[in-house]
Structures are given as C-alpha cells and as structure tokens.
ROTI-748174 format. One record per residue (C-alpha): residue number from 1; residue in one letter; chain; z, y, x. Coordinates in steps of 0.02 Angstrom, whole numbers. Last residue first. Layout:
N
+-----+-----+-------+--------+--------+--------+
!   n ! res ! chain !     up !  north !   east !
+-----+-----+-------+--------+--------+--------+
! NUM !   A !     A !      Z !      Y !      X !
...
+-----+-----+-------+--------+--------+--------+
***
This chain:
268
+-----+-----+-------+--------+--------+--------+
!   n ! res ! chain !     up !  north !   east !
+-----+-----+-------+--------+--------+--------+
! 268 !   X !     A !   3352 !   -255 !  -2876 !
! 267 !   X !     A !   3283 !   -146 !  -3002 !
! 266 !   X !     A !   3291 !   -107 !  -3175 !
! 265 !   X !     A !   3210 !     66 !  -3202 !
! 264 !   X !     A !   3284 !    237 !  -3225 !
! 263 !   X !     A !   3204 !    414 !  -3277 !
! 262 !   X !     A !   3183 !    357 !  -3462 !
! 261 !   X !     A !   3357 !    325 !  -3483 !
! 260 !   X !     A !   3360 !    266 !  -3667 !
! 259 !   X !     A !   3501 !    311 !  -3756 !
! 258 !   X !     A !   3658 !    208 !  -3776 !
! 257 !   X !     A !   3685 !     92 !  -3921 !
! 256 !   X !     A !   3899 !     71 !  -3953 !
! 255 !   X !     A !   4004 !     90 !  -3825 !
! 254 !   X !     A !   4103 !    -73 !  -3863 !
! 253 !   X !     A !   3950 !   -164 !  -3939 !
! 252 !   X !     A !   3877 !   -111 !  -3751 !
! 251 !   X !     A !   4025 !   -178 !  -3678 !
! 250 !   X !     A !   4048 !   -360 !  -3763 !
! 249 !   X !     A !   3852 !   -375 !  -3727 !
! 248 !   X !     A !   3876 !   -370 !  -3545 !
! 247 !   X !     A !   3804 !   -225 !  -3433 !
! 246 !   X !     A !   3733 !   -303 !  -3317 !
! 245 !   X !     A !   3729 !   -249 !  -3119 !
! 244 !   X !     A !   3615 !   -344 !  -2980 !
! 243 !   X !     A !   3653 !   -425 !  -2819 !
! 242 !   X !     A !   3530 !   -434 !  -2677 !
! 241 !   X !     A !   3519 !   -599 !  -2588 !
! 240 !   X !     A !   3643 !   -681 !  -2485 !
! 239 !   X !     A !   3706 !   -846 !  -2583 !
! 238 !   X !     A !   3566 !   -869 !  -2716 !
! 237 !   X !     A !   3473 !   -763 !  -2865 !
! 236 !   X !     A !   3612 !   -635 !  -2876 !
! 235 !   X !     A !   3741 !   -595 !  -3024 !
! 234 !   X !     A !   3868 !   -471 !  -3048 !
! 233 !   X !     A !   3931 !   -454 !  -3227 !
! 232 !   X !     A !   3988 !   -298 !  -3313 !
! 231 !   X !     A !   4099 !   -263 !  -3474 !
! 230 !   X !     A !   4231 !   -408 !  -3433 !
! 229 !   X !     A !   4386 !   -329 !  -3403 !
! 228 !   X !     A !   4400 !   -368 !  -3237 !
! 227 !   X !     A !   4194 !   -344 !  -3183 !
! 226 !   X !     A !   4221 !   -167 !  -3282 !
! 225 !   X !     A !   4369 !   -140 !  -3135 !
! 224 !   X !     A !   4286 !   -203 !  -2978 !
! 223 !   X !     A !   4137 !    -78 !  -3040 !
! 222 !   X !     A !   4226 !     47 !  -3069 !
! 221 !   X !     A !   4343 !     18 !  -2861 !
! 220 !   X !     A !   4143 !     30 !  -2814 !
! 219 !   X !     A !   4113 !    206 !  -2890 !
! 218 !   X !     A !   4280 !    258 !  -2846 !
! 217 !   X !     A !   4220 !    223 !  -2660 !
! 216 !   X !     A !   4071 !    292 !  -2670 !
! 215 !   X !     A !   4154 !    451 !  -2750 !
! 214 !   X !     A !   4282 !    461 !  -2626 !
! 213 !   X !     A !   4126 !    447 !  -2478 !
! 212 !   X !     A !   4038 !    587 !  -2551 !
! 211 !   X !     A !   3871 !    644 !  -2610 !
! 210 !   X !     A !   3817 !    504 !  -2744 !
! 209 !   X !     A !   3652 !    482 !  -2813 !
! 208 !   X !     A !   3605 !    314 !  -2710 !
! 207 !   X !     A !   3778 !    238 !  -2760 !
! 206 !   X !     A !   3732 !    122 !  -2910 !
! 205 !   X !     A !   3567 !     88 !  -2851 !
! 204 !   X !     A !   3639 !    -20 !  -2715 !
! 203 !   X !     A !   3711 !   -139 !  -2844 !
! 202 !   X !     A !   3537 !   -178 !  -2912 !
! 201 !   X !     A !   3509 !   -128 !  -3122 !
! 200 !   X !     A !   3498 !   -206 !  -3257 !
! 199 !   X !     A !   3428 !   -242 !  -3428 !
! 198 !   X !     A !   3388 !    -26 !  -3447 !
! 197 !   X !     A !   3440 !     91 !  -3600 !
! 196 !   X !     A !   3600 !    130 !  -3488 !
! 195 !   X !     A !   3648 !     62 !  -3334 !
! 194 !   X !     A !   3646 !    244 !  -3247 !
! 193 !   X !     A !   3750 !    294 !  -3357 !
! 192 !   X !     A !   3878 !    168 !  -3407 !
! 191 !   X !     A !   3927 !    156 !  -3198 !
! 190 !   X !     A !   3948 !    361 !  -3209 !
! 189 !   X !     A !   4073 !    339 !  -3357 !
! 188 !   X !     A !   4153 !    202 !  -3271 !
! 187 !   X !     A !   4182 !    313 !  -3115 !
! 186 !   X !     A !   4231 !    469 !  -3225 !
! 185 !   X !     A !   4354 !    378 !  -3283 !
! 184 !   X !     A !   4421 !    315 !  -3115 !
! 183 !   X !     A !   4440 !    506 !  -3074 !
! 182 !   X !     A !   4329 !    601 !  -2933 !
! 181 !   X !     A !   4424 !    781 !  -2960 !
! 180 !   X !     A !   4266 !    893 !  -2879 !
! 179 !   X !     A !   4252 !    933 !  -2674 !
! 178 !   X !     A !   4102 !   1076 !  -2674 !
! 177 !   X !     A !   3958 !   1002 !  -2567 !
! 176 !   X !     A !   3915 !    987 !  -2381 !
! 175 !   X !     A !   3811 !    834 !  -2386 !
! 174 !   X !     A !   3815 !    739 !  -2234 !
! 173 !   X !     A !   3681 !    690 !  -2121 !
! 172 !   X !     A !   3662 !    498 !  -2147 !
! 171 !   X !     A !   3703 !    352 !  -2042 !
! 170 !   X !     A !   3855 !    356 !  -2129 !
! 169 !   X !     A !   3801 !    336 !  -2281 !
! 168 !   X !     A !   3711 !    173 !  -2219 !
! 167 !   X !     A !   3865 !     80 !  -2153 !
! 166 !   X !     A !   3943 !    134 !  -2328 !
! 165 !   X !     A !   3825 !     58 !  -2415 !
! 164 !   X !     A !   3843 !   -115 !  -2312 !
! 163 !   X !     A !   4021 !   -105 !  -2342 !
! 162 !   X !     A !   3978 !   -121 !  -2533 !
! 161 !   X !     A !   3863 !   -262 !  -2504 !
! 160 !   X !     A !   3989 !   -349 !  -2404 !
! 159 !   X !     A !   4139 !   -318 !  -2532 !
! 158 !   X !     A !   4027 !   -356 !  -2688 !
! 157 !   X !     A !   4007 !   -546 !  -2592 !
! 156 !   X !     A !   4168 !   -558 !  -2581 !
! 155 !   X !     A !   4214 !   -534 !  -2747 !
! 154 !   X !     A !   4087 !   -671 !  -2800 !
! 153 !   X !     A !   3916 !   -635 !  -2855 !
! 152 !   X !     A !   3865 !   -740 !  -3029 !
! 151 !   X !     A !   3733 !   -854 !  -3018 !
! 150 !   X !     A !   3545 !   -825 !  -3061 !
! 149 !   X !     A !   3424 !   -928 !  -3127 !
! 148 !   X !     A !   3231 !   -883 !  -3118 !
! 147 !   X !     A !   3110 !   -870 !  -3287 !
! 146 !   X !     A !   3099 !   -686 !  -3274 !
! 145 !   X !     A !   2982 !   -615 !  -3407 !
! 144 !   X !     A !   3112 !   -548 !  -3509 !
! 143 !   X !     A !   3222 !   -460 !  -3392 !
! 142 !   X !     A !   3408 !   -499 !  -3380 !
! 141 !   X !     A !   3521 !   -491 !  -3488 !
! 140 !   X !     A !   3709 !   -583 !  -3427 !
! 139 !   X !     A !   3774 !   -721 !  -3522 !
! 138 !   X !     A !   3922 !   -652 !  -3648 !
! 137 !   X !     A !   4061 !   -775 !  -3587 !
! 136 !   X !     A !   4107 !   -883 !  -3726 !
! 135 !   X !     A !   4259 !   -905 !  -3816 !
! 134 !   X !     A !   4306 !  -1091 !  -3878 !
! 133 !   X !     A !   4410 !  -1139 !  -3991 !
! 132 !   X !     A !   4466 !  -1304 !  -3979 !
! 131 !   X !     A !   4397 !  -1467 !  -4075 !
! 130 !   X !     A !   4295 !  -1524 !  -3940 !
! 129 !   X !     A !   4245 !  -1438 !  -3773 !
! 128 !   X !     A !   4072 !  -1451 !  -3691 !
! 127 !   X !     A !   4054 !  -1492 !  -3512 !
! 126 !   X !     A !   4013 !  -1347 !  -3408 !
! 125 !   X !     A !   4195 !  -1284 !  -3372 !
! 124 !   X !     A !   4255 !  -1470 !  -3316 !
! 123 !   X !     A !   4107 !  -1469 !  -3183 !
! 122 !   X !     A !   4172 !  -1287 !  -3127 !
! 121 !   X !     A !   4337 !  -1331 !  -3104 !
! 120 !   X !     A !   4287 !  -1503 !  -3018 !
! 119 !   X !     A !   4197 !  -1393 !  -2888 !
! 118 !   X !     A !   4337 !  -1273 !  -2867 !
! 117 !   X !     A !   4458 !  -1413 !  -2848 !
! 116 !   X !     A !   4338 !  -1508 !  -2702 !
! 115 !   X !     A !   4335 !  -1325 !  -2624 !
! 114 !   X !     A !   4535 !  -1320 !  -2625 !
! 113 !   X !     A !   4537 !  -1501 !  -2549 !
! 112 !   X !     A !   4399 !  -1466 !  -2416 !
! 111 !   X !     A !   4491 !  -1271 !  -2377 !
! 110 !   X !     A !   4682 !  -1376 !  -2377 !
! 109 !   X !     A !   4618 !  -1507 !  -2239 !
! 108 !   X !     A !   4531 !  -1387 !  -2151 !
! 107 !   X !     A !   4683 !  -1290 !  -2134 !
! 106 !   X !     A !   4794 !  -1416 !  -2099 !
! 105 !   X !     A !   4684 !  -1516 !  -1944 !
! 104 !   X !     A !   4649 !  -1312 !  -1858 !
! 103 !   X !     A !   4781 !  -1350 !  -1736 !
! 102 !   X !     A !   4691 !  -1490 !  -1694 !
! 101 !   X !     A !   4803 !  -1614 !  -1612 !
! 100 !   X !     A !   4762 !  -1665 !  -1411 !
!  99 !   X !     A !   4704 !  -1849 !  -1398 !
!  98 !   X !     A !   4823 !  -1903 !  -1265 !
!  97 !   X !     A !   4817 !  -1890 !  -1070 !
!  96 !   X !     A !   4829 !  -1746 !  -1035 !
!  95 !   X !     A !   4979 !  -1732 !  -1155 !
!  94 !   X !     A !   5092 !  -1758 !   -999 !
!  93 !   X !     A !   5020 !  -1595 !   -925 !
!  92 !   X !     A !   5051 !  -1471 !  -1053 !
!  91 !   X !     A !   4874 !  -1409 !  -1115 !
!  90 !   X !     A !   4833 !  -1231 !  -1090 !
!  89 !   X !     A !   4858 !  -1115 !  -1253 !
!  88 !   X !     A !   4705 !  -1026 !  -1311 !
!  87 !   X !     A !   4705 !  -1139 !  -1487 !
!  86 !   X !     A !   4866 !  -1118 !  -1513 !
!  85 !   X !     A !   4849 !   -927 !  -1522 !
!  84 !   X !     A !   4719 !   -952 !  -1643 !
!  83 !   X !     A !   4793 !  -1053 !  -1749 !
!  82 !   X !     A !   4944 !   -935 !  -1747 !
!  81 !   X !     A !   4822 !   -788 !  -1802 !
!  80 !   X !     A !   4744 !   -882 !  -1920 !
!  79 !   X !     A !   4920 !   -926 !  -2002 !
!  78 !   X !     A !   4998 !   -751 !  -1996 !
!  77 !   X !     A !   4815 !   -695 !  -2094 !
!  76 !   X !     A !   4852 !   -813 !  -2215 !
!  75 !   X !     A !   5018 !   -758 !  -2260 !
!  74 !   X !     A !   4936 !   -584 !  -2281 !
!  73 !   X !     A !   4832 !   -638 !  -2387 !
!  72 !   X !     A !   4946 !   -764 !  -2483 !
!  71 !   X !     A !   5039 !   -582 !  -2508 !
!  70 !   X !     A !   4940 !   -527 !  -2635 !
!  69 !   X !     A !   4825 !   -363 !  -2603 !
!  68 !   X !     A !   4847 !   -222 !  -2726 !
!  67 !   X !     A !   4659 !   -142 !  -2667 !
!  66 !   X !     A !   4679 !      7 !  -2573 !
!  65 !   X !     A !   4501 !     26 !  -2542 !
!  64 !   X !     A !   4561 !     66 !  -2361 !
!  63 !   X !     A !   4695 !    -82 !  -2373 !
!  62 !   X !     A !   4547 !   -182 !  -2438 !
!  61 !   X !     A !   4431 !   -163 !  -2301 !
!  60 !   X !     A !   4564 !   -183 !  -2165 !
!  59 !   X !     A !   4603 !   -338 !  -2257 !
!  58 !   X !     A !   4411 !   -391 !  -2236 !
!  57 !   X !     A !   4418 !   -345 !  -2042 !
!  56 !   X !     A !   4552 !   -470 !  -2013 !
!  55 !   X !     A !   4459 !   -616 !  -2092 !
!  54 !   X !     A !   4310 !   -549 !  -1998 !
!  53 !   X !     A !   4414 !   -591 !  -1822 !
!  52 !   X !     A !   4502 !   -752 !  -1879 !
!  51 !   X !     A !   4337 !   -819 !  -1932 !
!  50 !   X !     A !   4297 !   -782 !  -1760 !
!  49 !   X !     A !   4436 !   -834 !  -1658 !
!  48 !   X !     A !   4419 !   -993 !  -1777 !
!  47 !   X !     A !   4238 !  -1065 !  -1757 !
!  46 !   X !     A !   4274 !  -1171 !  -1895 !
!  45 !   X !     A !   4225 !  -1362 !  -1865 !
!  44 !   X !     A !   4261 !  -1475 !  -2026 !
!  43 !   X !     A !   4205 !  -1310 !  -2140 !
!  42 !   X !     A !   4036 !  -1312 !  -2036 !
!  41 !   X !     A !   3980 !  -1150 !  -2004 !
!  40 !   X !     A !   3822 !  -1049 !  -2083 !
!  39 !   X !     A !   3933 !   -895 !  -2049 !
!  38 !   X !     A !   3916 !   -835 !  -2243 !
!  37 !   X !     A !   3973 !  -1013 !  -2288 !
!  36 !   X !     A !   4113 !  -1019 !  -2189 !
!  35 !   X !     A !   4147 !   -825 !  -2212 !
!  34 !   X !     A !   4155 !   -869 !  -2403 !
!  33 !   X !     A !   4256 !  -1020 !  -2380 !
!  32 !   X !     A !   4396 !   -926 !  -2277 !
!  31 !   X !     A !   4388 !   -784 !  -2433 !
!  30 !   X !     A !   4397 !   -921 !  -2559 !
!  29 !   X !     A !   4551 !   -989 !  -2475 !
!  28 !   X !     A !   4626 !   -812 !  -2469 !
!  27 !   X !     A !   4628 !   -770 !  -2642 !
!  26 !   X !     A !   4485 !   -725 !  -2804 !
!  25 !   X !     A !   4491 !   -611 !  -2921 !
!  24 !   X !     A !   4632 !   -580 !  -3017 !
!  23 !   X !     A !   4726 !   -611 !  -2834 !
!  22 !   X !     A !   4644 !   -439 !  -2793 !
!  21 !   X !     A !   4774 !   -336 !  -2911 !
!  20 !   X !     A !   4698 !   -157 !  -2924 !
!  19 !   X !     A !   4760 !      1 !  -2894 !
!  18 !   X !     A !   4724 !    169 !  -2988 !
!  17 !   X !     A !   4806 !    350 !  -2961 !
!  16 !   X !     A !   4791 !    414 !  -2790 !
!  15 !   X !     A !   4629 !    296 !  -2745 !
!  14 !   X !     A !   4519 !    389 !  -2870 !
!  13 !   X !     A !   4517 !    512 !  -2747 !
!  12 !   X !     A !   4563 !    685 !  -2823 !
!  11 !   X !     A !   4766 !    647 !  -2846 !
!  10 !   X !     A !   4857 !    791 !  -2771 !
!   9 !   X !     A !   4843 !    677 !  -2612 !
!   8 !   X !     A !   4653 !    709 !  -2593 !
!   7 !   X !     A !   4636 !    750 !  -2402 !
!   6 !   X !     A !   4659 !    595 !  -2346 !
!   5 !   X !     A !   4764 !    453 !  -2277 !
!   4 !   X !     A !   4711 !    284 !  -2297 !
!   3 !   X !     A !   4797 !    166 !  -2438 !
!   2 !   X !     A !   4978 !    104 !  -2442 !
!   1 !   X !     A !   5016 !    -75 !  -2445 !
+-----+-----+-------+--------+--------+--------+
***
C-alpha cells in the first residue's frame, strides 16, 4: 500500500524510507474491540454501519502514515462492508415469517472468543513461571510520589491521540519555515531529547515544538518504532485518559545517562 503523495519523494519525509509492520502490534479483532469499547457499545449488539464507518477511517489513517498494513485488515474491512450491505437488504417475503439470521452472528461470535483468548493470555502472563527463563519487561518509571496504577496504551489508542494532534495543528496558522531532511533518526533522536533527565513525559508534549506536518508524523512513526523495540512504553491511568511516554530502563542503559533537561518537566 503506497503512502500519500507529497512533495518529499527524494526521501525528506520519514515516510520515503521507513515502513512498519502493524500486525507486530496488534490486528483487526483488537481494532473492532477497541471501537467497541471506545463507542461504549455492547460487543453482542454492534452498531455496524458505524463501526464499519471508523473502521474505514482507521485504514485511511494508516495508509497516510504508511504503516505496512496486513492483509487481515483489509479482509476485515470486505467483511464489514458485506455485513453491512446485508444488513440494508429488505427481507424476502417467505422469510417474513421466520426469525431473520444476524448477519453480524459470526463476527460477534469470533470478537467474544478472541477477547476470552486475550483475557486468558494475560491471566497465563501474570502467573509466575517455573524452571524457565524468564525475561522481564523493564516496568515503566513513573514519579515517586504517585501511588496510582497505570496500564499500558494500546496501538490504537496512540492512533487517536496522534490524530487528535493533528486535528489541532491544523487549526493553527502555519509556520512558514525552511523544509529540512526529517529522517527516522532524527525522529528517535528528538523522542531521547525531550525525555531526557525527566520520569516521563505526556504524548502531546512530544509534538508541541514541531513546525511541520512530516515532522509530526516522523515524530509519531519514532515513537511506534522505540514502542517495537522496546525502549519506550505507553501507559495511561484507564481506557481514555492522557497517555504518557517512558523511557524504559533497557534504553537509557543503551544510551547511557543523559543530561538533565532543566527546561522540561514530566507532564501528562
């Protein structure tokens, strides 16, 4: 799937030269359970032209990140749209008078048994595991003095906060500045930055300094990246709320003790 057109083909959006495979993340089921949730619907009763609808718009969102998008996506997408289309057809008259079928009966059926798995999944991953060797996730630092839990922000979740940025800069007069080679590297570079010598730091912060759309974007496609190999971890305190940045402990061993940034504060 090819990525939007623009101005940068020699390779200045970070865009040109870097792709990343979304099925390391999460897939299509976990997308249909995030908008369940997200919608405050019942799994047993989706609202399907809808679901269908911001389904849609989330592939549009990754085909403009141009994120490496597996084909269950797209598979997926071919089965809302058929559910849908079922859904708006009249009913013939000789089934008047039985029970009409559900065309949405599989997919529920496939979302409760994939949500059961995930569930069980992450039962299993809490109990404690004998006589194997076991390799921790570094647990993200947060401040001191906070005493509240915090779960880690799915994929999806990133994607609405980072659309939400965008909404903003837009909003925005723009910048007129001089068009700079945006690179992936410089991304993570920028990302190591302004997380440096502080616990964390909220995912809008990340983008308030920048002064182009390509670099917001390269900025995001960083974090995706440093979430992949383990160096940052995206937590919130529940389903919704803000999410903020950590560097893990893996990457700041990696990088080695960065200097205070006095000018920067953890924030949410």
């Amino acid at each position: 799937m090819t990525g939007p057109n623009n101005p940068n083909e020699s390779g200045d959006s970070p865009l040109a030269a870097y792709r990343i495979e979304l099925e390391r993340f999460q897939g299509p089921l976990d997308l249909l359970l995030h908008l369940s949730r997200k919608n405050e619907v019942d799994i047993h009763d989706i609202p399907i032209a809808e679901i269908t609808r911001q389904y849609l718009q989330y592939l549009e969102i990754m085909e403009e990140l141009d994120l490496e998008i597996a084909s269950e996506f797209l598979v997926m997408a071919s089965n809302l749209v058929y559910i849908k289309s079922r859904t708006l057809l009249p009913v013939e008259a000789e089934e008047e008078d039985q029970e009409p079928e559900d065309p949405r009966e599989e997919l529920v059926r496939r979302l409760l048994e994939y949500q059961k798995y995930k569930e069980a999944a992450l039962d299993l991953a809490g109990r404690p595991v004998l006589h194997h060797d076991v390799f921790l996730r570094p647990e993200p630092v947060m401040e001191e003095a906070s005493s509240e839990e915090f779960t880690e922000a799915t994929l999806f979740q990133l994607m609405d906060a980072f659309q939400n940025i965008l909404t903003q800069a837009e909003k925005r007069a723009p910048v007129e500045v001089e068009r700079d080679p945006f690179t992936l590297d410089d991304a993570l570079r920028y990302i190591r930055t302004r997380l440096s010598g502080v616990p964390s730091l909220g995912f809008t912060s990340l983008f308030t300094r920048l002064d182009s759309r390509w670099k917001v974007i390269g900025v995001f496609l960083g974090v995706l990246e440093m979430i992949k190999q383990g160096h940052l971890i995206a937590v919130q305190r529940d389903f919704g709320e803000p999410i903020t940045m950590v560097l893990s402990e893996r990457a700041k061993d990696e990088t080695g003790a960065a200097p205070t940034n006095q000018g920067e504060k953890a924030d949410e």
